[in-house]
C-alpha positions in Angstrom: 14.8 -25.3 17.2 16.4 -22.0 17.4 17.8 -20.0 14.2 20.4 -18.8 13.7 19.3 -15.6 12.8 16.2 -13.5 13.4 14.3 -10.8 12.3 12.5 -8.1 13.8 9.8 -6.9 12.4 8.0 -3.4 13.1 5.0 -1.9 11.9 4.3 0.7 14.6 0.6 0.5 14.1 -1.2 -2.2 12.6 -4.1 -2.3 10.6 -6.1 -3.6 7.6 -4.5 -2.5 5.2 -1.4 -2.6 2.4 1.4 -2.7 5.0 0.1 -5.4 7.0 -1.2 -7.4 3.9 2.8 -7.5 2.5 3.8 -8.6 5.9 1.4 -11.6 5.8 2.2 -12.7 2.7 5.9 -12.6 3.3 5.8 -14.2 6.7 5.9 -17.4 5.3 9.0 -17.3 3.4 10.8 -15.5 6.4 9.3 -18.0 9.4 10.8 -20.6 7.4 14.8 -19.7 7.6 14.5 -17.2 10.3 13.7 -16.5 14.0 10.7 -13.9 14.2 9.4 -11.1 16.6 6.6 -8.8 15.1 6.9 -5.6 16.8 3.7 -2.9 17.5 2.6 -0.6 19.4 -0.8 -1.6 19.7 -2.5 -5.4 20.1 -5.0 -4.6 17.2 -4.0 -7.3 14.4 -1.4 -9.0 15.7 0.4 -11.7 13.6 -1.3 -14.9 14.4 1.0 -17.4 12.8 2.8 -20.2 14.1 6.8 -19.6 15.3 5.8 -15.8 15.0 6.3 -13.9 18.4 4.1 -10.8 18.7 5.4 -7.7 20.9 3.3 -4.6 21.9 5.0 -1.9 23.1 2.5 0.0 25.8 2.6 3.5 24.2 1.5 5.8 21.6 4.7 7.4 21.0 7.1 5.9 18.6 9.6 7.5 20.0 9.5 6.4 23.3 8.6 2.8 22.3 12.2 2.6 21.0 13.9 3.0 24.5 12.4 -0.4 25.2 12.8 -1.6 21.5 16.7 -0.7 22.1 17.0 -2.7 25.4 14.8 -6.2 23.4 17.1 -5.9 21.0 20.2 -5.6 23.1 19.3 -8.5 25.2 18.4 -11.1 22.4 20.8 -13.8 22.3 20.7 -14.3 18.7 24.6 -14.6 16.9 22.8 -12.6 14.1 20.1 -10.0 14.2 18.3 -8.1 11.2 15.7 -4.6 11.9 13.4 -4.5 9.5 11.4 -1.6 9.7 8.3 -0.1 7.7 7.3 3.7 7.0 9.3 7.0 7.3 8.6 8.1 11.1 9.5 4.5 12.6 12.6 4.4 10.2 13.7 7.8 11.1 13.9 6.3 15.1 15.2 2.9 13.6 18.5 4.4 12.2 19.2 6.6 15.0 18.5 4.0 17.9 19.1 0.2 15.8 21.6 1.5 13.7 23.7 3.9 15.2 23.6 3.1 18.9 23.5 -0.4 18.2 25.2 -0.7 15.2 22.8 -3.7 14.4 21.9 -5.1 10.6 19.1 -2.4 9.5 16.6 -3.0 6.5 14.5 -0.1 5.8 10.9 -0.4 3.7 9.3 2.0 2.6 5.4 1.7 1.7 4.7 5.2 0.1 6.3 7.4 -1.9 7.8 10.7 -0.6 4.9 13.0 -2.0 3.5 11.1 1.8 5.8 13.9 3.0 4.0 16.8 1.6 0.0 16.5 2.4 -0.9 17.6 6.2 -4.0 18.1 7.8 -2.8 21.0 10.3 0.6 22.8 11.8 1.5 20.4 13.7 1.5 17.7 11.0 3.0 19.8 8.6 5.7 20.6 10.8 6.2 17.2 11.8 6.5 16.0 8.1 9.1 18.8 7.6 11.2 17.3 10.6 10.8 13.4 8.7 11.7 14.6 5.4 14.6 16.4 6.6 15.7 13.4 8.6 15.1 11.0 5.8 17.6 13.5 3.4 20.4 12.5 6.4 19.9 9.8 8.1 19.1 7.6 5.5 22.6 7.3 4.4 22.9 4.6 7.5 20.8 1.9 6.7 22.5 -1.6 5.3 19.5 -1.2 2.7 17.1 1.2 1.6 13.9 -0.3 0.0 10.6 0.9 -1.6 7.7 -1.1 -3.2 7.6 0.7 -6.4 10.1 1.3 -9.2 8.8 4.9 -9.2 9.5 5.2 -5.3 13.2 3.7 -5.6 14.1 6.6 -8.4 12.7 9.2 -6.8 14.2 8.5 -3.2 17.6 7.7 -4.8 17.7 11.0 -6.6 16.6 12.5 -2.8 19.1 10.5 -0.3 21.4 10.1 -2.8 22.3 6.2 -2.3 21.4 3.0 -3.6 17.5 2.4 -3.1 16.4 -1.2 -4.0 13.0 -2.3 -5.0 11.2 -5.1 -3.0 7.4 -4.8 -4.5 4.5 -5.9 -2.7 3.6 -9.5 -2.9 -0.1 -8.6 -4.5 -1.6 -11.3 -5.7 -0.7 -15.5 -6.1 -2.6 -16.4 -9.4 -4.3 -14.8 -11.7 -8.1 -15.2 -12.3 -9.5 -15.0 -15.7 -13.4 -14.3 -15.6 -15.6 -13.6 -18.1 -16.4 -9.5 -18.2 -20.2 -9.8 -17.5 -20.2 -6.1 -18.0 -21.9 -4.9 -21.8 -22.5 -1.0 -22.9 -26.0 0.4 -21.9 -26.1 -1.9 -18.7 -25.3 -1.0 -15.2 -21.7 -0.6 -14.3 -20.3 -2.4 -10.6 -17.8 0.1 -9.5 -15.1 -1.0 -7.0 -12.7 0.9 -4.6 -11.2 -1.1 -1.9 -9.0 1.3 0.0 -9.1 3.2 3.6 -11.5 6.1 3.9 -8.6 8.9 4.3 -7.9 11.7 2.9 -4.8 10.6 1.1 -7.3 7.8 -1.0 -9.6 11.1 -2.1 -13.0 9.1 -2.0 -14.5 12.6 -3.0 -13.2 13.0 -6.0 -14.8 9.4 -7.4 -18.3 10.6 -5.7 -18.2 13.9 -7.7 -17.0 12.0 -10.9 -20.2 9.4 -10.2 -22.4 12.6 -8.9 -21.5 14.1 -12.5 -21.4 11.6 -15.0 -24.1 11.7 -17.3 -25.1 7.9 -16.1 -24.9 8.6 -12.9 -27.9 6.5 -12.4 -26.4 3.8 -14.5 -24.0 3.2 -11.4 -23.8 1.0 -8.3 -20.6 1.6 -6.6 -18.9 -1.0 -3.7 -16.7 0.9 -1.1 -14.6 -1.5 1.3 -12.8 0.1 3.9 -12.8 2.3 7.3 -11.5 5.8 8.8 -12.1 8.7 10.2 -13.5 10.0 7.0 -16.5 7.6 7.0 -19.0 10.6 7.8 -17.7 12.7 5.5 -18.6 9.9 2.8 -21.9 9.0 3.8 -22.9 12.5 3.8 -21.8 13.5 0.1 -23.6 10.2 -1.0 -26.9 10.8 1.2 -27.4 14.0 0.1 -26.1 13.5 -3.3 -27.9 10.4 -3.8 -25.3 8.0 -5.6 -25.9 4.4 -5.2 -23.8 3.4 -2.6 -23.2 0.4 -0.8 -20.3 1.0 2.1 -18.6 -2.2 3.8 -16.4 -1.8 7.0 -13.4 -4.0 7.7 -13.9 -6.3 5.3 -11.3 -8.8 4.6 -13.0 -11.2 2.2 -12.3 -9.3 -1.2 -12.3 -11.9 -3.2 -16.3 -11.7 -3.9 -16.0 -7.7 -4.8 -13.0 -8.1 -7.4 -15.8 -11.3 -8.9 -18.8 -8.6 -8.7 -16.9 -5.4 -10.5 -17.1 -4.3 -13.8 -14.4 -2.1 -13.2 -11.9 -0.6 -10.1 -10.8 3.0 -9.6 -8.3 4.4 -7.3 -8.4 8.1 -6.8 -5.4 8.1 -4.0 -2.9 11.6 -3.6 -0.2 9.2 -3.0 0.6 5.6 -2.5 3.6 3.7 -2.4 2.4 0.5 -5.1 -1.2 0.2 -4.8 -2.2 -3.6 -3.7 -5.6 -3.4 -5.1 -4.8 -1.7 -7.8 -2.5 -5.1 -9.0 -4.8 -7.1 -7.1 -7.8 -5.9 -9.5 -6.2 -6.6 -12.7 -5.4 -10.0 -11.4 -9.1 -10.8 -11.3 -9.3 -9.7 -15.0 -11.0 -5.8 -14.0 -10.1 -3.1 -16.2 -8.5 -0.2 -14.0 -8.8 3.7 -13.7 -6.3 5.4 -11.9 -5.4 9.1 -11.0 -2.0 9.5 -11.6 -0.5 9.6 -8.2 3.2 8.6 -7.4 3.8 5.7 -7.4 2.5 2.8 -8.9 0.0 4.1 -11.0 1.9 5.3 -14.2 4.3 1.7 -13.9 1.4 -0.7 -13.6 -0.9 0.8 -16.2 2.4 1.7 -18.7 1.4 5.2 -18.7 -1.9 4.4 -19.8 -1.6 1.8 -22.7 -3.0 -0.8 -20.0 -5.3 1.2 -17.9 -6.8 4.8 -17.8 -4.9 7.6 -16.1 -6.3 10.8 -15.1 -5.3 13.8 -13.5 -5.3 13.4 -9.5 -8.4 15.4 -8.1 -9.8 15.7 -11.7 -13.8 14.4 -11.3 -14.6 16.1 -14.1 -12.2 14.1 -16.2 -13.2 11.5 -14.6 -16.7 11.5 -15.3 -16.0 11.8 -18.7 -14.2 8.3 -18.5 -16.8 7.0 -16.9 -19.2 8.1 -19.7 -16.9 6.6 -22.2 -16.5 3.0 -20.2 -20.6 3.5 -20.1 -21.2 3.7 -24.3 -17.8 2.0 -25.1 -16.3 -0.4 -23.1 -14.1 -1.8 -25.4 -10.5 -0.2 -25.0 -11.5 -0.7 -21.7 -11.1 -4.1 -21.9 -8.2 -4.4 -24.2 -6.0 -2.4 -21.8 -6.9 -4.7 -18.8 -6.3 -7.5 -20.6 -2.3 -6.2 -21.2 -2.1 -5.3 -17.3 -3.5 -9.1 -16.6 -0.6 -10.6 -18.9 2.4 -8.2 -17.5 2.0 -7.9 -13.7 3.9 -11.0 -12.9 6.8 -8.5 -11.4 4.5 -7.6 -8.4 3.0 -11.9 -7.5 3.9 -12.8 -4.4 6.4 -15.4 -5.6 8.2 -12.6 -7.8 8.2 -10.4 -4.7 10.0 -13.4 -2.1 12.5 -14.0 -4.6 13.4 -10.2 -4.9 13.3 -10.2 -0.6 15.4 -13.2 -0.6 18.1 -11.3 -2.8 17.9 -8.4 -0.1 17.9 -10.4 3.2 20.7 -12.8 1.5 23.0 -9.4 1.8 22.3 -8.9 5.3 23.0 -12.3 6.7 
């Protein structure tokens, strides 16, 4: 039976990874009150559930995929209508063609902090990210609501559009496991990093960390992901030797975060690191740079994980020494992340979405 009201959805380009992962686990909540068309530009992933209409816009401009987003939206016969759309460049076009042309319901979410803004890998994408940030400090004045993941993320882009910014944090994890830590000082250490291999995640700094620790031999380190940085990887562990194993696309985690004796995150910027959450869920103490955001609010600034400087290996090394001969603290800190995460389960997260959607409609 038709709803009442319905909800697009769209997440230019889908993959595996943090963005798609919250849109799964919300997807049951929403399909349940709500009318639903997931929106893409590409066919990769698509959102195979039940009452869930998938639409691929034939282009690789997000841009241009909004002149036919504008007339699907137009046409839909549905008494009430809600936008919901993810990451700074498709929000930008959101605003300008759902919002003001339209004047349809708008929810905006974003998935990384604003430091995404300020890393580029040429002219053109440093340019481009100048044009976003300035669009984001006036346009986003428009939106119904404004949303991040991360309490970090919601003070910092409140301070920048000045407005109300709520926080909707990523439905990470639905119980929490407690295993026993197989891991004792003077024995190998199973190191875990589940994240895409880009140059915002900074695999290189973990390999120098592992390539200068003085039990660098004394490692075996798990990386599950993909991207175009792959080569780049493989050749600072070949010729560096570090024991690596590498795992493409793999979506059964549940079997690494059983195997590791501990999880670091090295990422420039994130919005709220999934893994990160999901990993002390499964009871694995957790080293973090100190990226915004996430990091600093998950850990408590270090009383329930280890922080270190972003880009820091030699720091980092150091840690890892110190895990190596003393473990201990180690696990005492994960054990207060385990007990005080319950803000970021996935039902914490539907009731806070509920709260958000209940505005709108």
């Amino acid at each position: 039976m038709k709803k009442k009201t319905k909800i697009f959805l769209f997440n230019p380009y889908p993959a595996v990874g943090g963005v798609d992962t919250t849109i799964k686990r919300f997807l049951p909540f929403l399909k349940k009150k709500f009318d639903i068309e997931y929106i893409s530009l590409t066919k990769k992933n698509c959102i195979l559930e039940k009452n869930v209409k998938n639409t691929t816009i034939n282009t690789t401009s997000t841009f241009r995929s909004f002149f036919k987003i504008y007339k699907i939206y137009k046409n839909d016969k549905h008494p009430k209508k809600i936008f919901f759309s993810f990451q700074y460049f498709a929000n930008v076009w959101s605003i300008i063609f759902i919002k003001l042309l339209l004047r349809g319901k708008l929810l905006i979410y974003e998935v990384n902090h604003l430091d995404e803004l300020i890393y580029y890998n040429s002219i053109k994408d440093f340019i481009k990210k100048k044009i976003i940030k300035l669009a984001v400090k006036f346009l986003y004045k428009y939106p119904d609501i404004v949303s991040t993941n991360s309490r970090e993320s919601t003070n910092d882009l409140k301070k920048f559009v000045k407005r109300d910014v709520y926080t909707i944090p990523n439905p990470c994890f639905s119980r929490k496991i407690t295993k026993k830590n197989k891991y004792k000082s003077l024995k190998n250490i199973n190191i875990l990093n589940i994240s895409r291999f880009e140059h915002q995640k900074d695999h290189l700094t973990l390999l120098k960390a592992i390539n200068h620790s003085a039990i660098k031999n004394k490692i075996n380190l798990f990386l599950v992901g993909y991207g175009k940085n792959y080569n780049k990887i493989k050749s600072y562990v070949d010729k560096n030797r570090i024991k690596v194993k590498i795992f493409l696309k793999n979506t059964n985690l549940k079997k690494f975060y059983l195997n590791a004796d501990l999880y670091i995150c090295t990422s420039l910027y994130e919005g709220l690191p999934t893994t990160v959450i999901e990993a002390a869920s499964y009871s694995i103490p957790i080293i973090s740079s100190n990226f915004k955001s996430g990091a600093k609010e998950i850990l408590k600034n270090g009383k329930q994980g280890t922080i270190f400087k972003k880009g820091d290996y030699k720091k980092l090394a150091k840690i890892l020494d110190n895990f190596y001969y003393n473990p201990q603290p180690f696990f005492k800190k994960e054990y207060l992340c385990r007990k005080n995460i319950s803000f970021y389960s996935v039902k914490n997260s539907k009731l806070e979405l509920k709260k958000i959607i209940n505005k709108l409609n």
